[in-house]
N, C-alpha and C positions, 0 to 999 in steps of 0.2 A: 373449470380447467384453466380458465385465463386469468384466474385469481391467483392458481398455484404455482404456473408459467411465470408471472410477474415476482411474484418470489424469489423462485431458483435464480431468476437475473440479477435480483437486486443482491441476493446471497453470495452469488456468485462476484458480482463487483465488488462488494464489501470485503467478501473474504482475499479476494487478489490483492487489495489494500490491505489488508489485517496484515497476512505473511508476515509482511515489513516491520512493523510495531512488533511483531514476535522474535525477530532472526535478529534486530537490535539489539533488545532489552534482552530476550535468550543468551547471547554471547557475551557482550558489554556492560548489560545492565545499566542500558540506559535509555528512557524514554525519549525516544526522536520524534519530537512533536513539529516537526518543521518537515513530518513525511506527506501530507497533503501539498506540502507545497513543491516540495521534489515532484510527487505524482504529477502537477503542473505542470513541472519546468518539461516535464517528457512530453509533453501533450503540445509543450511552443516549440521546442526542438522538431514534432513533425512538421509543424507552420513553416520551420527553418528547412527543410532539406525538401520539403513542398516544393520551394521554391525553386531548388537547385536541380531536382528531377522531377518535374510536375508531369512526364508520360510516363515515368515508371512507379506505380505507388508501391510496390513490393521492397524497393530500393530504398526507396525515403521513408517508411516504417522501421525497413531494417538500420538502417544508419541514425535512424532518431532514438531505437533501442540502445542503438550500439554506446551512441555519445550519452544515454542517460549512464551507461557504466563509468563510463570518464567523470563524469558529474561527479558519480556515486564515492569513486578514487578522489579526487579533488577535495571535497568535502572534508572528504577524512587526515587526509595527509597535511592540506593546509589550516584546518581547524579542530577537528576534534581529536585528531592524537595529541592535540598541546592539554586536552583536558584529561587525558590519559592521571591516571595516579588521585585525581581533584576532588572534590567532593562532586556526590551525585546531582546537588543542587545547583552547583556552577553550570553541567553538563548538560541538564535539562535549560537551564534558563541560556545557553549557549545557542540548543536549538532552537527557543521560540526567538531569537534575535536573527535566526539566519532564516527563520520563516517568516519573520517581516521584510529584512531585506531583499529578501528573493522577489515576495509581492510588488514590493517598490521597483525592483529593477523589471521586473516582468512589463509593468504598466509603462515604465519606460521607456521601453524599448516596442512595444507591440501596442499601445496604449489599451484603453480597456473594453474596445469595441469585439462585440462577439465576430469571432472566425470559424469560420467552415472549410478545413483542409479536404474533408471529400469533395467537393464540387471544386478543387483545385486540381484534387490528381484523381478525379472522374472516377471515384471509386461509387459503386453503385449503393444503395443500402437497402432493397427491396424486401418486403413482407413474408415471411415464411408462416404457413398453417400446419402447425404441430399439435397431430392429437387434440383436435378442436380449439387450441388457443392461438393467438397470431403474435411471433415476435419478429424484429429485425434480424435480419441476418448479423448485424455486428452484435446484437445480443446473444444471440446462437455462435457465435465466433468469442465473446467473456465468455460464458459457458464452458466453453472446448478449451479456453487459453490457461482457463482458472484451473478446471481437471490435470492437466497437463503440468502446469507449475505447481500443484500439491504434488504430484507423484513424484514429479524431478526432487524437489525438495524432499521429502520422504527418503528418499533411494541415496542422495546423496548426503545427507545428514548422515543414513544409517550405516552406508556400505563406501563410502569417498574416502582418500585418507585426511582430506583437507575438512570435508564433513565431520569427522570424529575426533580434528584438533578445533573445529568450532565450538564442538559440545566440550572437549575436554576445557578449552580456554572460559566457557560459560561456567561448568563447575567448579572449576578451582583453578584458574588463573595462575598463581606463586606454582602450586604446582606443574599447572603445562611449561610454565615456563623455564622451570629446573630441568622438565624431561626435554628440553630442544626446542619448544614449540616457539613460533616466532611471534608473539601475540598480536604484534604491529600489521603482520603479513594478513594474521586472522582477520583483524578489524575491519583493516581497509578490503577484506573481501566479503566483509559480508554486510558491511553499507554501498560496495559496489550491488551485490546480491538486492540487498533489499530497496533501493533505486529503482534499478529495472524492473524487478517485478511491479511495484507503483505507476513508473512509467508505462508498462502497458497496459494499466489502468486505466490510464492518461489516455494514451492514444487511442487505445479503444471506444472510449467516450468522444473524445473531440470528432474522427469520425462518426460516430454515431448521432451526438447531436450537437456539436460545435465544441466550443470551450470561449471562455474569455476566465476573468479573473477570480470569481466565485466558484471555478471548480474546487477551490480550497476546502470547500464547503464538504462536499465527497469526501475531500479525504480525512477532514472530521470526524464527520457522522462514521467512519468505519472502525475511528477509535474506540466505540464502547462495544463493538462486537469482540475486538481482541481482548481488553481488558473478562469479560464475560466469561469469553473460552478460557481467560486464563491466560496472560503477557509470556510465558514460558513454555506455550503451548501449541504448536501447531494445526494437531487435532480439534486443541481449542479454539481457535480461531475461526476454523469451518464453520462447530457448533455453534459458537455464540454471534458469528455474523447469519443465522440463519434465526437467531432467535429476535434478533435487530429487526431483520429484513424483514419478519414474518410479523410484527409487530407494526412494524412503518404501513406497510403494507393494507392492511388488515385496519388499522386508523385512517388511511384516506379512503379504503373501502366503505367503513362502517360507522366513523363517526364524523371528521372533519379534516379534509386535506390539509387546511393552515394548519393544524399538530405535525403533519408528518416529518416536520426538522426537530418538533422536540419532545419526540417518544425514545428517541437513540438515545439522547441525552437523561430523560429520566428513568430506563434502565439503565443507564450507567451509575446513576445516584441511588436505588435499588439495589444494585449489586455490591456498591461500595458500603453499605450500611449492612446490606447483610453478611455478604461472602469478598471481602475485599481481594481476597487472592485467587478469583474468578473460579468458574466452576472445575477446572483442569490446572489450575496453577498448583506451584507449592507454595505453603505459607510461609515456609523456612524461606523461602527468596525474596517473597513479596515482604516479609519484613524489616528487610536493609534498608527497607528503599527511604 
């Protein structure tokens, strides 16, 4: 039972990172590989507002989400709408430059020593026994955030009207944008979108068990579960960050902990040789790329 329990968490984290690589490349068509490092920058923003409300943690979680949206708007408006039009491989090599930069500024400013914002805003993290296995309460709170942000996604993709000029700007772009669609308004709101949900990625971990400058790493390893499910897949993202996790998992169980950073990665090389456009993608999309 504490096998399976470690699982669902790590499924669950993964997939609340995946989202992001999906609602990207879904809309834009562009692989935002500098999304671990956003996931970060939400994890130091609580460090920042720690600071500012260190008796209210409710306050300084909400305000560290809030400013990962600002981030997420930032991002876009002062860089990646200039790659608007550009080739795909400018846009990808755009984001791995702003996910060095970020690292650099992060160490910067916070330098690289591990931090603990719970024991700043007295947030407790005590043991919960579920059905015979033991997780943390902030593992049980990914759990619940993860559920929660698939359904909100879900619902708003399907039935928003802002949702169905996302999908409509992801299928045919020329066209949304003849019928009125603003595709600039779309972009910048769905790298605001896929920010936050990273970001409380972020926070949920740093709470849980700190963060310093290797949480990058997290948000790596969650890249070959979305690629799996399929980069244009939301549903896909669930599955294939569960076949990740259930993998990682199952290797520090049963054969040798030091594999466990690179089973992610060799079903990511597996999936690319055999099914490159993931188990739920379309080939039609994954072939522009």
């Amino acid at each position: 039972m504490q096998l399976f329990a470690n699982i669902v968490v790590l499924t669950a984290l993964y997939a609340l990172i995946s989202c992001g690589y999906v609602l990207i490349y879904r809309v834009s068509r562009i692989l935002n590989l500098a999304h671990g490092e956003l996931m970060m920058v939400g994890a130091y923003l609580l460090v920042a507002t720690a600071g500012i409300t260190p008796d209210n943690p409710v306050v300084a979680v909400a305000l560290a989400a809030g400013l990962s949206i600002i981030v997420g708007l930032m991002v876009y408006l002062f860089l990646m709408r200039r790659m608007t039009g550009q080739s795909v491989l400018a846009a990808v090599l755009t984001t791995i430059a702003l996910g060095i930069l970020i690292r650099g500024v992060v160490v910067l400013i916070f330098s690289a020593q591990s931090l603990h914002p719970a024991h700043e805003l007295g947030i407790q993290n005590p043991s919960l026994a579920i059905g015979g296995a033991r997780i943390s309460l902030m593992s049980a709170t990914l759990v619940a955030v993860t559920g929660i942000v698939y359904a909100a996604l879900f619902l708003f993709l399907a039935r928003s009207r802002w949702g169905m000029r996302m999908r409509a700007a992801g299928q045919n772009p020329l066209l949304a944008a003849q019928r009125g669609v603003n595709l600039h308004v779309v972009y910048a709101l769905t790298w605001a979108i896929s920010t936050f949900t990273g970001s409380l990625a972020g926070i949920i971990v740093a709470i849980d068990t700190g963060l310093d400058s290797t949480m990058v790493l997290i948000g790596l390893k969650a890249f070959p579960g979305a690629l799996v499910g399929g980069l244009d897949s939301l549903a896909g993202a669930l599955i294939g960050s569960a076949i990740v996790a259930a993998s990682e998992i199952l290797m520090i169980r049963h054969v040798n902990p030091l594999l466990a950073d690179v089973i992610p990665f060799f079903i990511l090389l597996l999936m690319l040789m055999v099914r490159p456009w993931g188990l739920f993608g379309t080939r039609e999309e994954l072939d522009r790329v």
